[in-house]
C-alpha positions in Angstrom: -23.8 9.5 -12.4 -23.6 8.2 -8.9 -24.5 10.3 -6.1 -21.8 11.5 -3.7 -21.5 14.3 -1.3 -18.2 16.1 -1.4 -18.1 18.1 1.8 -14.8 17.0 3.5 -12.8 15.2 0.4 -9.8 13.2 2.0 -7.2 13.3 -0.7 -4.2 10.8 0.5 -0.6 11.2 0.7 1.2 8.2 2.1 4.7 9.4 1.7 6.8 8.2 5.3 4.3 6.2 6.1 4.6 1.8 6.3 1.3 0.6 4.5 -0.2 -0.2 7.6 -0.3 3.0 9.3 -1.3 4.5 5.8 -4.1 1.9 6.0 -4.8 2.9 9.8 -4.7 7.0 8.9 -7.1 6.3 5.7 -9.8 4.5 7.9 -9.7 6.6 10.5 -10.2 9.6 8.5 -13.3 8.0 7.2 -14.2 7.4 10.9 -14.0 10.6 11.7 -16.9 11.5 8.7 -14.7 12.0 5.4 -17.5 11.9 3.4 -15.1 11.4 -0.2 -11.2 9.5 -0.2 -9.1 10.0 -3.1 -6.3 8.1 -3.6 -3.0 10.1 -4.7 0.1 8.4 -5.7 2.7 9.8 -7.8 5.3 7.3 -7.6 4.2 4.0 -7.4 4.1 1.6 -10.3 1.3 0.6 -11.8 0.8 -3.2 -9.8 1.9 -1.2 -6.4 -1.0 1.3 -7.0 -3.5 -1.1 -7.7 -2.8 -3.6 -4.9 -2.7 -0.3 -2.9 -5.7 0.7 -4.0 -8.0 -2.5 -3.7 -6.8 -2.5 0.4 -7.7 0.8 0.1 -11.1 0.3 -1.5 -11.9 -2.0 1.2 -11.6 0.2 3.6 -13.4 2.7 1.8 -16.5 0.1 1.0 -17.3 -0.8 5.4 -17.8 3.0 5.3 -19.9 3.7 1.9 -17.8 6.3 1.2 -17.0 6.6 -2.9 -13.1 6.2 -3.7 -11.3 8.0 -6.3 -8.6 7.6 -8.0 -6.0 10.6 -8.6 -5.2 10.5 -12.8 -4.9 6.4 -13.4 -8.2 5.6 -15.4 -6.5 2.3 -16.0 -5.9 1.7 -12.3 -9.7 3.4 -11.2 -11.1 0.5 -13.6 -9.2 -2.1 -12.7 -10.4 -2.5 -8.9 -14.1 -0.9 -9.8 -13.6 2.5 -7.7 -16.4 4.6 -7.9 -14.4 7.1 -10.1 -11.3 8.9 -10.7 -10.0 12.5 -10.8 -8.1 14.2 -13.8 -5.7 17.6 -13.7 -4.5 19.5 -16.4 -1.8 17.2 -17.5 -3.7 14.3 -17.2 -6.4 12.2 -19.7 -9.1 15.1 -21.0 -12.1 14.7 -19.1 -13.7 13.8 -22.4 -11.5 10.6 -22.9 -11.8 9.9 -18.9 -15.4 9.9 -19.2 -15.7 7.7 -22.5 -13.8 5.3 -20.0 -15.6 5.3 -17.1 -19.1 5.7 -18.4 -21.8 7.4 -17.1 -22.4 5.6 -14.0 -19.1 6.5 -12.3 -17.6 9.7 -11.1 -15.1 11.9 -13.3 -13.8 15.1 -11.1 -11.6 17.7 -12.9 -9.2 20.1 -11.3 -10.4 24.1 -12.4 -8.4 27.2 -11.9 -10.2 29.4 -14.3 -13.7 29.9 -15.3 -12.8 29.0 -19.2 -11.4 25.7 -17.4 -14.1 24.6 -15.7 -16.9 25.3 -18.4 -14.6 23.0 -20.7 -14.2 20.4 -17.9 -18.1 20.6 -17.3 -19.2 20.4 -21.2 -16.6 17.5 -21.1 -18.5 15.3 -18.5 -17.1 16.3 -15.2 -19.2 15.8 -12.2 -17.2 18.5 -9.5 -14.6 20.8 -9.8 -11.5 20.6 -7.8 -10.6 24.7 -7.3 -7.3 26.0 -6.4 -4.8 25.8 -4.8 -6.2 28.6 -2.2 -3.1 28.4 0.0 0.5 27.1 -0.8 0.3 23.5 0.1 3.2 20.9 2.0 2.4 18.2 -1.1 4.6 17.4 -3.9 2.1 18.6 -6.4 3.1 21.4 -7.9 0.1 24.1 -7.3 -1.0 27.8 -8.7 -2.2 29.8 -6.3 -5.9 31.0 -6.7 -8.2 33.8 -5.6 -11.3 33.3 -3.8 -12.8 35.8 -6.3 -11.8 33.1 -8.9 -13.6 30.4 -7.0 -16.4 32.1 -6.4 -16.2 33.2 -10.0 -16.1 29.0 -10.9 -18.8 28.4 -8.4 -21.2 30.7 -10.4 -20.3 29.8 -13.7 -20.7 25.5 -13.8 -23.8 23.9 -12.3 -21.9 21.4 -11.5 -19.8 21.0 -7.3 -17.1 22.8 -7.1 -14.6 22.6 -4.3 -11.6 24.4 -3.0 -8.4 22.4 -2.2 -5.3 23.6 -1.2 -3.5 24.6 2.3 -6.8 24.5 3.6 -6.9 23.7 8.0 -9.5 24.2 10.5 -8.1 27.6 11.2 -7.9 28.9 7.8 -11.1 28.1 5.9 -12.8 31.2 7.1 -11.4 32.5 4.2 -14.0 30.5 2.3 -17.1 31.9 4.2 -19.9 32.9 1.6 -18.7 31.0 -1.6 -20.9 29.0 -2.6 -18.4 25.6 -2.6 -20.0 21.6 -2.4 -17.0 21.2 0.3 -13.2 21.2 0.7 -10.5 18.9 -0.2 -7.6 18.5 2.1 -4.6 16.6 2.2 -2.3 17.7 5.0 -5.0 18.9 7.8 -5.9 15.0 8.3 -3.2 12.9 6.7 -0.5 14.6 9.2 -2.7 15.0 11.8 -1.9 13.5 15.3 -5.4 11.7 15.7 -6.6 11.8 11.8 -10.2 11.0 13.4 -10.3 13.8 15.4 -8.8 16.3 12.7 -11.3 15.0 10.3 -14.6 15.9 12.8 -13.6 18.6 13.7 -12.6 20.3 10.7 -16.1 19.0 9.3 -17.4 20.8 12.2 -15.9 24.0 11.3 -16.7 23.5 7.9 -20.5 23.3 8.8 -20.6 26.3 10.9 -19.0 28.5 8.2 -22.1 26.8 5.7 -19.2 25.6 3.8 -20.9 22.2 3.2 
């Protein structure tokens, strides 16, 4: 398994965006100290999300930062990203991981504690927990308690993080639970200056000891 650090995951969304100023947002979000990218696309065929994701990867590779791709082991392997990411409707983490092998990352989403022991005895290296707070994307999300994540945290040995809703003013919530990081979407992808967004929530995160 490769080593990553998964403090302030950058999860994409490049929905009303031309690929250029997707392209701009993405790098300046690693700028500003994403320390993990994930590349999310629901709608694209399979040739847009791969050229997509090799500009992407590009980007991703001046700033040694590990990409993921969201679901598509076929798309993860076909430009050599550093791993990919599975949710409950997606390839078991079992199959993902036969893939991939052992050298790359395989992350698994987690709501309950039965879900992320299976995801973890499966081969997942972190846990994607939540959502904590509803969420602007157009995933579909299930709320979930920060007794739950704490809960998740305890039970795997494995990073867990929380994702959902989550902004520079409302991760306090989070303070004390033992998470690897947080995943946003929204916070930095909408953000005015993505660079700034992305420091300073990182900031904030450190200060709470959330990462």
């Amino acid at each position: 398994m490769k080593k990553f650090d998964p403090s302030l995951y950058f999860i994409t969304d490049s929905t009303n965006y031309s690929e250029e100023e997707f392209l701009r947002r993405v790098e300046q979000a690693l700028q500003g100290g994403a320390t993990l990218l994930q590349l999310r696309e629901k709608e694209k065929s399979t040739r847009e999300y791969i050229e997509l994701a090799q500009k992407v990867h590009a980007i991703a590779k001046r700033y040694h930062v590990p990409l993921i791709i969201d679901d598509r082991v076929d798309v993860a392997l076909a430009i050599d990203a550093e791993g990919v990411h599975v949710g409950a409707s997606d390839m078991p983490v079992a199959a993902a991981r036969k893939l991939m092998g052992d050298d790359r990352i395989v992350g698994a989403t987690a709501k309950t504690v039965p879900w992320a022991r299976e995801a973890y005895e499966q081969g997942a290296d972190y846990l994607g927990v939540g959502a904590i707070y509803p969420t602007t994307t157009k995933v579909k999300t299930v709320l979930t308690s920060t007794d739950t994540l704490r809960d998740i945290c305890n039970a795997v040995p494995i990073p867990a993080n929380a994702i959902g809703g989550l902004n520079k003013g409302n991760i306090d919530v989070l303070a004390g639970i033992p998470i690897a990081g947080i995943c946003v979407v929204s916070a930095i992808m909408k953000a005015d200056d993505p660079k700034r967004a992305a420091a300073e929530l990182k900031a904030r995160a450190a200060e709470l000891g959330l990462c």
